[in-house]
NULUM-399353 format. One record per residue: residue number from 1; x, y, z of N, C-alpha, C in turn. Coordinates in pm, whole numbers, plus 32768, in hexadecimal, padded with zeros to 4 digits. Atoms other than C-alpha are relative to their C-alpha. Last residue first. Example, Ala and Ser with C-alpha at 12.3 -4.5 7.8 and 13.67 -1.06 7.14 Angstrom:
// NULUM-399353
<i->2	nX->7FAE	nY->7F89	nZ->7FFA	caX->8557	caY->7F96	caZ->82CA	cX->7FB3	cY->806D	cZ->8049>
<i->1	nX->8059	nY->7F89	nZ->8000	caX->84CE	caY->7E3E	caZ->830C	cX->805A	cY->8078	cZ->8000>
***
This chain:
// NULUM-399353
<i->160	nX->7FA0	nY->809E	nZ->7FE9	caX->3369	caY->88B7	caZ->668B	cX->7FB4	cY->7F97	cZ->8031>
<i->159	nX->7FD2	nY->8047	nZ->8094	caX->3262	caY->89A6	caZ->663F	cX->8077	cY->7F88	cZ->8007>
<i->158	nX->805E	nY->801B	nZ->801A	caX->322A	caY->8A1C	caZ->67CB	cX->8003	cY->7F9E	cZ->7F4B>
<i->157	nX->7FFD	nY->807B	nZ->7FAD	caX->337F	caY->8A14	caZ->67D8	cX->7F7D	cY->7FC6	cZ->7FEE>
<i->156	nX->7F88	nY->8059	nZ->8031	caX->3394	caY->8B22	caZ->66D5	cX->8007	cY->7F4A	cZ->806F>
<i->155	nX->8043	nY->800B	nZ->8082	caX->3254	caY->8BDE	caZ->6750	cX->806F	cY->7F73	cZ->7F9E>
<i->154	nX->8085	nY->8070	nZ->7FE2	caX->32DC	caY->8BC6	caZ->68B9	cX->7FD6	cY->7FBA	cZ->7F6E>
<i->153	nX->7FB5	nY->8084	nZ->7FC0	caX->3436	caY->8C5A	caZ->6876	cX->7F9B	cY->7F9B	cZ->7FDF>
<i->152	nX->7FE8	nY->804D	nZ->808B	caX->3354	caY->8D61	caZ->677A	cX->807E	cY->7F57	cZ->8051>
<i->151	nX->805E	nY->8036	nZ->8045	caX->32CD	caY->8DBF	caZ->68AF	cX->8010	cY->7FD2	cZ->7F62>
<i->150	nX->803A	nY->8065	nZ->7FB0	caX->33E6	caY->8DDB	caZ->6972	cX->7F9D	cY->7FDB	cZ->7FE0>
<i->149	nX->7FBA	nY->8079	nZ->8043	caX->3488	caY->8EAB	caZ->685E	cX->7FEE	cY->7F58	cZ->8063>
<i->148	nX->7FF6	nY->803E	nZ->80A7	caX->3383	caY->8F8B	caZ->686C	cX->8066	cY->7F83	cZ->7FF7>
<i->147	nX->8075	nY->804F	nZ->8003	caX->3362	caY->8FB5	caZ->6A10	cX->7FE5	cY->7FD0	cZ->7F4D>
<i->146	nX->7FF4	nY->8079	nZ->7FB6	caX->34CA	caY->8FF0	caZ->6A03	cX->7F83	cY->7FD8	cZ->8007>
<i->145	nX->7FA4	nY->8048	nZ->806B	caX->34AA	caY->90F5	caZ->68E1	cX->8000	cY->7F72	cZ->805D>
<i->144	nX->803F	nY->8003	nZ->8066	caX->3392	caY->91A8	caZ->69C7	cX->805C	cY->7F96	cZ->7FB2>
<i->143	nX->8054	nY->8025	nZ->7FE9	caX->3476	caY->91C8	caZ->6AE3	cX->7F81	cY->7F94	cZ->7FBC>
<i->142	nX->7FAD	nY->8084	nZ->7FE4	caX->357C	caY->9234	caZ->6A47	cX->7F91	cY->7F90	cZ->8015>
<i->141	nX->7FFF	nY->8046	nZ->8091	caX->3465	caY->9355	caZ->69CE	cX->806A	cY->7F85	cZ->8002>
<i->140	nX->8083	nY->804E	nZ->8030	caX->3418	caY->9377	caZ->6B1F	cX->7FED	cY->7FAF	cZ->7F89>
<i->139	nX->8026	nY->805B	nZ->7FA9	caX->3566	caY->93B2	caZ->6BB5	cX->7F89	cY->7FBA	cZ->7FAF>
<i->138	nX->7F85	nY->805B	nZ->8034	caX->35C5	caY->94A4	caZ->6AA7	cX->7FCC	cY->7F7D	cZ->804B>
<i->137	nX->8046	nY->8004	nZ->806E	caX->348A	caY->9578	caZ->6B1A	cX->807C	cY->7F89	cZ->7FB2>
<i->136	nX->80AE	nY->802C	nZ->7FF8	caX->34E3	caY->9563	caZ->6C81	cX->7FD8	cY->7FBE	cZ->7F62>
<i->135	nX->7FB4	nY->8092	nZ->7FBF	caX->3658	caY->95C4	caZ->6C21	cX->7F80	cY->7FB8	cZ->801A>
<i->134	nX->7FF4	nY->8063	nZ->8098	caX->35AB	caY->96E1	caZ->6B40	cX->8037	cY->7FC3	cZ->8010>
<i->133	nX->807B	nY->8049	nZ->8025	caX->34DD	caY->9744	caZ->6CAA	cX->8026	cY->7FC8	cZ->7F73>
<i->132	nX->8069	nY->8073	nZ->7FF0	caX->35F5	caY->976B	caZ->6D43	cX->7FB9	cY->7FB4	cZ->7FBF>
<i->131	nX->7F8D	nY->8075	nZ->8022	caX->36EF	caY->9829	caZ->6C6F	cX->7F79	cY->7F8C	cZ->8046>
<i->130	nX->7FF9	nY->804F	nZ->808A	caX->35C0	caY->9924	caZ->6C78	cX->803F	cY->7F97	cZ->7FF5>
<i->129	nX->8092	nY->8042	nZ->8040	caX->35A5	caY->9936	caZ->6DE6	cX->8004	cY->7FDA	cZ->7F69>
<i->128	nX->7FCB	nY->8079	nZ->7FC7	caX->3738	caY->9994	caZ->6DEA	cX->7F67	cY->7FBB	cZ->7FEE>
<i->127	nX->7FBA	nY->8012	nZ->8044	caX->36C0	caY->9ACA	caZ->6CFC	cX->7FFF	cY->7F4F	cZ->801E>
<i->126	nX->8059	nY->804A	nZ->807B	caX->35CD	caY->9AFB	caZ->6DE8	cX->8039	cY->7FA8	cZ->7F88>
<i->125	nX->807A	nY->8062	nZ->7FC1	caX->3695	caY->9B33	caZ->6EFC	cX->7FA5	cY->7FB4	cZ->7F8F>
<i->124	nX->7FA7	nY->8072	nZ->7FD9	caX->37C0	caY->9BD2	caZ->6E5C	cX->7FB3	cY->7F87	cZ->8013>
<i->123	nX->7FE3	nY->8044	nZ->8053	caX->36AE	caY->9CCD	caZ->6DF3	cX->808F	cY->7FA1	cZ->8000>
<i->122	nX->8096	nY->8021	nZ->803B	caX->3629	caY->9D10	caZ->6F56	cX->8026	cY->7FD7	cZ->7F6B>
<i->121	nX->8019	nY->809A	nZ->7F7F	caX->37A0	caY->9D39	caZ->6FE5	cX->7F82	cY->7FD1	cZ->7FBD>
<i->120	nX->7F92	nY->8049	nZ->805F	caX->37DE	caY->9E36	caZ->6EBD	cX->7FE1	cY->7F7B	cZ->8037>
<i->119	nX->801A	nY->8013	nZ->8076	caX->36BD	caY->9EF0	caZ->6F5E	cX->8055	cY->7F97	cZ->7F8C>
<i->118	nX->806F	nY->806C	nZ->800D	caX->3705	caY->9EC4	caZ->709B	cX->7FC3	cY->7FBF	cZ->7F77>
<i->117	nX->7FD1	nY->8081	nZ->7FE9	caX->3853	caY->9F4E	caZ->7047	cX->7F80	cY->7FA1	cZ->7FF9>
<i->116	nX->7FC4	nY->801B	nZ->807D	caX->37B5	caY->A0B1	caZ->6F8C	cX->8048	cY->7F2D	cZ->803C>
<i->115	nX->8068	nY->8026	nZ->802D	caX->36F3	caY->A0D2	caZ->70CF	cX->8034	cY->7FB4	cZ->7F7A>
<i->114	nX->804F	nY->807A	nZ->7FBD	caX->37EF	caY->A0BA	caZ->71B7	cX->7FA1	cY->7FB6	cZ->7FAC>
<i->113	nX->7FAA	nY->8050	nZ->8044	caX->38A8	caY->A1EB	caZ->70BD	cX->7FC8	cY->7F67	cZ->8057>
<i->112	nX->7FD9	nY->8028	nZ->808E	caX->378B	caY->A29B	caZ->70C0	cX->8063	cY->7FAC	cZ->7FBC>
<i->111	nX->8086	nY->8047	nZ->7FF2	caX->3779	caY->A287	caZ->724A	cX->7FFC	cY->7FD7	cZ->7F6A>
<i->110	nX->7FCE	nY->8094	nZ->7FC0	caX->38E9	caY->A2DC	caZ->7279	cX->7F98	cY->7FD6	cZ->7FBD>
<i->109	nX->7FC7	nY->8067	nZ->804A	caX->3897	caY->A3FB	caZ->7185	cX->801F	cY->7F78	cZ->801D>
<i->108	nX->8070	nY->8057	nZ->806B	caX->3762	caY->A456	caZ->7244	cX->807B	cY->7FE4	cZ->7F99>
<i->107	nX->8067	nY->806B	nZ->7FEC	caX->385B	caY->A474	caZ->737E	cX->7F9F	cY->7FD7	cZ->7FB0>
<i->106	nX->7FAE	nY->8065	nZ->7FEB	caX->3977	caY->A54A	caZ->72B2	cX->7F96	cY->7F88	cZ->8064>
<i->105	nX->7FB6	nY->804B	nZ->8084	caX->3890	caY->A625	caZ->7253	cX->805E	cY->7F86	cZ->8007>
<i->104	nX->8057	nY->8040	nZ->8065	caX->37D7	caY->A65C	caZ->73AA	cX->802D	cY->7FD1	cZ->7F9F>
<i->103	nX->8015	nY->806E	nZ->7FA7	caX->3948	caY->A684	caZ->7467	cX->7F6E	cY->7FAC	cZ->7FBB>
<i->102	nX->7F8A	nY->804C	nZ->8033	caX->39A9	caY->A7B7	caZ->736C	cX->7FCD	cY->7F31	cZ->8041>
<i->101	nX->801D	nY->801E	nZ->8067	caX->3839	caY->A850	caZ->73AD	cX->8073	cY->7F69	cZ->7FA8>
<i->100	nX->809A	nY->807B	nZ->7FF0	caX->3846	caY->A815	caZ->7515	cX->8015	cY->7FDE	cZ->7FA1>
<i->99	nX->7FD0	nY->8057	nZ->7FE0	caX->39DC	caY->A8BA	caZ->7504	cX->7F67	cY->7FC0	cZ->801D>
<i->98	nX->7FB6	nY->804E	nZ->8025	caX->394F	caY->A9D8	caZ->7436	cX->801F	cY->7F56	cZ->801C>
<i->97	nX->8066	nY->801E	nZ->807C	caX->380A	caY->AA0C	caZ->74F4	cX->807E	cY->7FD5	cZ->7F8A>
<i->96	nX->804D	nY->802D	nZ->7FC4	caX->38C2	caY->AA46	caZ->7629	cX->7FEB	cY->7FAE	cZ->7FA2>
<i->95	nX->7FB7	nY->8080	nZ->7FDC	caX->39F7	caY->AB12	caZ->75AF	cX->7F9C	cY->7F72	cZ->8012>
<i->94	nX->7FAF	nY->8005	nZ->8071	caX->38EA	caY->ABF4	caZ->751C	cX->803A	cY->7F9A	cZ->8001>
<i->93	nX->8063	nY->806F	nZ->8037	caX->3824	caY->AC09	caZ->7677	cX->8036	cY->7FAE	cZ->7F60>
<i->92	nX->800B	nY->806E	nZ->7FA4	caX->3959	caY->AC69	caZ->773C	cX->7F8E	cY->7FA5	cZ->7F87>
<i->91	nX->7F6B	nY->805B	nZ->800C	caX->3997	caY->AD85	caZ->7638	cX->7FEB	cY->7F99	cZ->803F>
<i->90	nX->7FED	nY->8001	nZ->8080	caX->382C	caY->AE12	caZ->7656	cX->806B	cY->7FA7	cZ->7FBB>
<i->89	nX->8050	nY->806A	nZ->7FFE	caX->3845	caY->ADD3	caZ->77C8	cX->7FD6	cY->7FE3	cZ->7F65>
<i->88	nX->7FB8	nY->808A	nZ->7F97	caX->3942	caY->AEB5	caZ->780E	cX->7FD7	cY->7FAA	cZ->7FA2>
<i->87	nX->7F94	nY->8018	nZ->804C	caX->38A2	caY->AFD9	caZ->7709	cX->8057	cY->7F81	cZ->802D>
<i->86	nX->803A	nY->804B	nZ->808F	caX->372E	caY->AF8E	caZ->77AE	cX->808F	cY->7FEB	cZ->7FB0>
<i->85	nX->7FA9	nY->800B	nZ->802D	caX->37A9	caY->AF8C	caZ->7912	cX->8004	cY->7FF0	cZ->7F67>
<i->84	nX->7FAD	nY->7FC8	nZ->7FB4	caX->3691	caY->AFED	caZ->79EF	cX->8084	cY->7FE4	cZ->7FD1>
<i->83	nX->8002	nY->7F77	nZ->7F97	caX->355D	caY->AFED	caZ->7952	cX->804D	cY->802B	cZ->8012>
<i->82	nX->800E	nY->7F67	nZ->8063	caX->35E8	caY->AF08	caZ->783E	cX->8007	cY->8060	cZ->8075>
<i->81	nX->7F9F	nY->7FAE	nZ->8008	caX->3630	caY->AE15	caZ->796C	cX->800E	cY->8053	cZ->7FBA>
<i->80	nX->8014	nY->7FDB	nZ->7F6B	caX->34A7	caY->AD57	caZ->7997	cX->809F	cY->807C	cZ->800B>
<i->79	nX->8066	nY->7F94	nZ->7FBF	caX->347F	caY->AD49	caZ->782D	cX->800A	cY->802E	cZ->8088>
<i->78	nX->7FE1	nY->7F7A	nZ->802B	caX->35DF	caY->ACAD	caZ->77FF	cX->7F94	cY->806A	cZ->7FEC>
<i->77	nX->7FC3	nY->7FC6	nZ->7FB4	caX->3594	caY->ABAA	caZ->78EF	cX->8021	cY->80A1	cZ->7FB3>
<i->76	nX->8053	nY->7F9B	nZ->7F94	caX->346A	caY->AB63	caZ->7828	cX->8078	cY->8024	cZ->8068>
<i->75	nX->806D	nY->7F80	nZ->805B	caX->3548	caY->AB44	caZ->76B5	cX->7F6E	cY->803F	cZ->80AC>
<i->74	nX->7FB8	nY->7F93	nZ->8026	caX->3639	caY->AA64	caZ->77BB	cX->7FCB	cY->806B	cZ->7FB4>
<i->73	nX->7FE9	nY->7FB0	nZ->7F7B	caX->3543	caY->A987	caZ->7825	cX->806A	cY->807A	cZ->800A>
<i->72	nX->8098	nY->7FAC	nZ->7FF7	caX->34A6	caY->A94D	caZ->76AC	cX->8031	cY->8037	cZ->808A>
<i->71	nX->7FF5	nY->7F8A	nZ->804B	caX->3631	caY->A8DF	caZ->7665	cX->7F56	cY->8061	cZ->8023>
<i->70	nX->7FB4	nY->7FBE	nZ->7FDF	caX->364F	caY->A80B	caZ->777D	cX->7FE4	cY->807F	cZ->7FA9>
<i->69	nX->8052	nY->8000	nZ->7FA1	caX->34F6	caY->A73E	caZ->771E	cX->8065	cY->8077	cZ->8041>
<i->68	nX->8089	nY->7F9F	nZ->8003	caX->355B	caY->A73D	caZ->75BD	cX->7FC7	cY->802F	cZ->8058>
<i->67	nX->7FA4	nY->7F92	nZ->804A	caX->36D7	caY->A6A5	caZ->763B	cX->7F6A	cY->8066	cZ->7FC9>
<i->66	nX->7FE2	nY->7F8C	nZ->7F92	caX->35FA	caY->A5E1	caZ->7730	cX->803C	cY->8062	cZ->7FB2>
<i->65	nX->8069	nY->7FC9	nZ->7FDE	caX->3519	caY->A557	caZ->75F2	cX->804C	cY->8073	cZ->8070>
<i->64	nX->8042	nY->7F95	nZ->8022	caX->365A	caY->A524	caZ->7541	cX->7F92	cY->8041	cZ->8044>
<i->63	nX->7FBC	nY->7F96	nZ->7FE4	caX->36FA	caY->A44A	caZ->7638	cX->7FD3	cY->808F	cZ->7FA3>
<i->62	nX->7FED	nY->7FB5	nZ->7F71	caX->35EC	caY->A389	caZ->7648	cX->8039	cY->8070	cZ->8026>
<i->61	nX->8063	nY->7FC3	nZ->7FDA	caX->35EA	caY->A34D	caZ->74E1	cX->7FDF	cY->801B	cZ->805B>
<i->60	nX->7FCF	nY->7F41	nZ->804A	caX->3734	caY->A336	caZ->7506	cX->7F8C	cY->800A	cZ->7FDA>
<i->59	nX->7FAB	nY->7FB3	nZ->7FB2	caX->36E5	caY->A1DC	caZ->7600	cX->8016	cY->809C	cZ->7FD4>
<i->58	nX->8068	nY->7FBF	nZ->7F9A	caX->35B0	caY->A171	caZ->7518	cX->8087	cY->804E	cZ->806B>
<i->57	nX->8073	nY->7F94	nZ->8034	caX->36B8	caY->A165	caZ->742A	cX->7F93	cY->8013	cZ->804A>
<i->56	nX->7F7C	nY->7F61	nZ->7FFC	caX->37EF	caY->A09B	caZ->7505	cX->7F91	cY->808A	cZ->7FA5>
<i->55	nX->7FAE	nY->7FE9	nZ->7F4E	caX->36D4	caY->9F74	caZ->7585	cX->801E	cY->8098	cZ->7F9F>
<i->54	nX->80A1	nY->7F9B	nZ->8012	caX->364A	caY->9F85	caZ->73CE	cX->8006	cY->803F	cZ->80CE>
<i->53	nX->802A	nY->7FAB	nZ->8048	caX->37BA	caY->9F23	caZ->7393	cX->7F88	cY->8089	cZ->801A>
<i->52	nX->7F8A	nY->7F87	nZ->7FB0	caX->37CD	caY->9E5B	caZ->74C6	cX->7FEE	cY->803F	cZ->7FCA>
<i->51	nX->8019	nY->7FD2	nZ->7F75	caX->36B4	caY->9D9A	caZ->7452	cX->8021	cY->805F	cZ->8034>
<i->50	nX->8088	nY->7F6D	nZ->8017	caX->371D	caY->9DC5	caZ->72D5	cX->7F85	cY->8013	cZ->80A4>
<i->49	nX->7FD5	nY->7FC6	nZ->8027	caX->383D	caY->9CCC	caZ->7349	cX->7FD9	cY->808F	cZ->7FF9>
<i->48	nX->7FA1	nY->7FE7	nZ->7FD9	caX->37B1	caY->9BC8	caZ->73F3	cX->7FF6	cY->80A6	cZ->7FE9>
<i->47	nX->806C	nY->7FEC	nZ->7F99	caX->36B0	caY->9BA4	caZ->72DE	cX->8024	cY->8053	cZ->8061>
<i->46	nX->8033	nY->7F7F	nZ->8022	caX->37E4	caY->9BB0	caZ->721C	cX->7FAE	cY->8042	cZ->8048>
<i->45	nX->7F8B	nY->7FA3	nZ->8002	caX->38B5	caY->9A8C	caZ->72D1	cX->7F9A	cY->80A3	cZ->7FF7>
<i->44	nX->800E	nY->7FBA	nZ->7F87	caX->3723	caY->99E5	caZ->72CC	cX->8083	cY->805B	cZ->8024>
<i->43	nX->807C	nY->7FBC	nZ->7FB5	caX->3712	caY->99F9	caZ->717F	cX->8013	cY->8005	cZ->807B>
<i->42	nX->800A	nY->7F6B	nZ->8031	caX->3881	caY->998A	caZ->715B	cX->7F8B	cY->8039	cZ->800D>
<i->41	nX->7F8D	nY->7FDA	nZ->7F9E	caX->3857	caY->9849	caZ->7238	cX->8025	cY->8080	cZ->7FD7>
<i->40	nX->8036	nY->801A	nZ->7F8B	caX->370C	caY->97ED	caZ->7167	cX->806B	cY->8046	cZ->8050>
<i->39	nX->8065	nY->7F91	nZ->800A	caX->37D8	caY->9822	caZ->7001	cX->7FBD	cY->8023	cZ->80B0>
<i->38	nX->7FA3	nY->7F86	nZ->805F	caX->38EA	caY->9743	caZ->7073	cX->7FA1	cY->80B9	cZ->802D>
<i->37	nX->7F9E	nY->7FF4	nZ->7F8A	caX->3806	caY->965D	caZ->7105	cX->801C	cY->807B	cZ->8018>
<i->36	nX->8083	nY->7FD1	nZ->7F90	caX->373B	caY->965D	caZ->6FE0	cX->8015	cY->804A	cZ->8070>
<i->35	nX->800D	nY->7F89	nZ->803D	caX->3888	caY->9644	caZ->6EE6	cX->7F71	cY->804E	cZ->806F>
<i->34	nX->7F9B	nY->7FBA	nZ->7FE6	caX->38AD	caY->950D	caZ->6FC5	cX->800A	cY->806C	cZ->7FDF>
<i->33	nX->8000	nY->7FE6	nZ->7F5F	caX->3781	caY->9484	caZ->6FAD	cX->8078	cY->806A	cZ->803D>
<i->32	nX->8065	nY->7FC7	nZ->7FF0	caX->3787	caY->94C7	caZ->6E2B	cX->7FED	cY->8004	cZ->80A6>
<i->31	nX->7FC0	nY->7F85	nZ->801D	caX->38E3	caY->9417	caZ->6E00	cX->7F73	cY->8084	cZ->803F>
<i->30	nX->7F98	nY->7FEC	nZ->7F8D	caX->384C	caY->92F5	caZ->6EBC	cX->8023	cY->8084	cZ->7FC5>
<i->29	nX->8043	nY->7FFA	nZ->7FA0	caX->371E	caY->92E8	caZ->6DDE	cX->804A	cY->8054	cZ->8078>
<i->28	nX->8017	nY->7F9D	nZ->8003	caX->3800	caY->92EF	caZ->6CA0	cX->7F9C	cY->8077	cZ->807A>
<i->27	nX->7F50	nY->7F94	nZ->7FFD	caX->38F4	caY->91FE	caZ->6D0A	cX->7FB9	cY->8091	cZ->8008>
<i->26	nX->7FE2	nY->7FE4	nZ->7F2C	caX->3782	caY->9151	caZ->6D80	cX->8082	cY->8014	cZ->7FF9>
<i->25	nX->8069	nY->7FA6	nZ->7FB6	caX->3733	caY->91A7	caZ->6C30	cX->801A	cY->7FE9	cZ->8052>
<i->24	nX->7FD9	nY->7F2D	nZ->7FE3	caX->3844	caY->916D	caZ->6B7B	cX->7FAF	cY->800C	cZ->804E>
<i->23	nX->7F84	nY->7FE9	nZ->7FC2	caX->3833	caY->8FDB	caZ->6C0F	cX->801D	cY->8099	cZ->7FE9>
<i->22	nX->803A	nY->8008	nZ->7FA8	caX->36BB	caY->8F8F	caZ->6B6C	cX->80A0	cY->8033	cZ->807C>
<i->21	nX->8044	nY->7F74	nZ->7FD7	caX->375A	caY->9015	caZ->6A45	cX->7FBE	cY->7FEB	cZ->809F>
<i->20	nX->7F94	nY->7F69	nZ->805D	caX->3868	caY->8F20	caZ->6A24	cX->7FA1	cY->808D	cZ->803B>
<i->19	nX->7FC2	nY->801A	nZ->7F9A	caX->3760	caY->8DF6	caZ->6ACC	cX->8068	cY->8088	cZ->8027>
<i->18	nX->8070	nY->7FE2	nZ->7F8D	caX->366E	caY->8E50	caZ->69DD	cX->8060	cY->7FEF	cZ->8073>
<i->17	nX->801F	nY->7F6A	nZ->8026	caX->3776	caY->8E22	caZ->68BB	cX->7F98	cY->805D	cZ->8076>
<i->16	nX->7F95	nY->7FCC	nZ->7FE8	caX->37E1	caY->8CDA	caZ->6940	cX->7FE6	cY->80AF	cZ->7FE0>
<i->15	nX->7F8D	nY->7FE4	nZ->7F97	caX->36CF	caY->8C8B	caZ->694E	cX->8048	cY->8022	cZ->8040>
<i->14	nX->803C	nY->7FBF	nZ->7FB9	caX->364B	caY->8CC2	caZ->67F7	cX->8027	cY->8010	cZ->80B5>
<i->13	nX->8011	nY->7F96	nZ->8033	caX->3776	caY->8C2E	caZ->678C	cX->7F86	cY->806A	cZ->805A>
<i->12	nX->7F7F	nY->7FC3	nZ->7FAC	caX->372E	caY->8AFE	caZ->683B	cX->8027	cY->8074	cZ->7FF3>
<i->11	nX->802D	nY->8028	nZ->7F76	caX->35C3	caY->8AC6	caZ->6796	cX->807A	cY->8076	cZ->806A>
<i->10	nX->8018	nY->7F61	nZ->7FBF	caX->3654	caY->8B51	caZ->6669	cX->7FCE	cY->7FDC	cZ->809F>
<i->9	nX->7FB7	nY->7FB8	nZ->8019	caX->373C	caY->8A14	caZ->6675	cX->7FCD	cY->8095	cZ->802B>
<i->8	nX->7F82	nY->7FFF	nZ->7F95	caX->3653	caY->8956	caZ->66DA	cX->806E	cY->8053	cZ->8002>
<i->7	nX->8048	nY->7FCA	nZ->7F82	caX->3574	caY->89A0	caZ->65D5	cX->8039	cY->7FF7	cZ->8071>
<i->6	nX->7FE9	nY->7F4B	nZ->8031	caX->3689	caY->8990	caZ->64C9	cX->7FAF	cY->805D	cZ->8073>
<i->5	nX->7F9D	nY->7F9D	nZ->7FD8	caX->36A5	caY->8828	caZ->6577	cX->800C	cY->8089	cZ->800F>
<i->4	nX->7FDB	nY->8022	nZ->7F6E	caX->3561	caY->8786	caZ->6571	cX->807B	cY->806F	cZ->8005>
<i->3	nX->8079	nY->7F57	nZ->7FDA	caX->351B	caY->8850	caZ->6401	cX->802C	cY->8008	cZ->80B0>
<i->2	nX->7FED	nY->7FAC	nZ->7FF9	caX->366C	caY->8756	caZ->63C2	cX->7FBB	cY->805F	cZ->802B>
<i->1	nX->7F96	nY->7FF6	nZ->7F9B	caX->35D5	caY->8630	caZ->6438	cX->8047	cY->8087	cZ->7FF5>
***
């Protein structure tokens, strides 16, 4: 009568202990949908994000090509006016090539600095992938413990 009991006892126990864990996990499930979400609604925020990003850099790369495309039309305007104004046009071209050059630097810094975000944006990203996949991996091994103590439920009942 007692073995009756002690087995009953773990019986319940077990149980109760499967029941405990069988409850983090769908705390821990839910937390994980939610951290998904989360994650999911920020990827796409970023996604989003480095759209426009990569939108506003193909844009100054645009604007560079005309600023290269201004500056090559200005080095043939100034073949065509040497002839006839070389000291003018000497000074004119100066100003020219300054304010391209000033306007290039400051457009591959935008771009360097676009690039430097994506980049931060791309390890944010992963980063947040990691948390994933060791909520996944937590998951499993719960997982695992609930299929153990459900088989020692059995094994124990089974023996009773």
């Amino acid at each position: 009568l007692a073995v009756l009991r002690a087995a009953a006892l773990s019986t319940e126990d077990a149980k109760a202990q499967a029941n405990a864990l069988e409850l983090r996990i769908a705390q821990q499930e839910n937390g994980e949908r939610q951290r998904r979400c989360e994650f999911e609604s920020q990827l796409e925020a970023r996604q989003q994000t480095m759209k426009l990003e990569q939108a506003a850099a193909a844009s100054k790369d645009q604007s560079i090509h005309e600023l290269e495309q201004k500056l090559e039309d200005s080095q043939e305007d100034e073949l065509r006016r040497r002839a006839q104004h070389e000291e003018g046009f000497q000074k004119q071209l100066g100003m020219q090539k300054q304010q391209s050059s000033q306007e290039m630097a400051a457009a591959l810094e935008n771009v360097s600095k676009v690039t430097q975000e994506l980049e931060e944006q791309r390890q944010i990203e992963s980063n947040l992938r990691a948390e994933v996949v060791e909520g996944e991996k937590n998951q499993q091994r719960l997982q695992q413990e609930v299929q153990q103590l459900q088989y020692q439920q059995t094994q124990a009942a089974a023996t009773a």
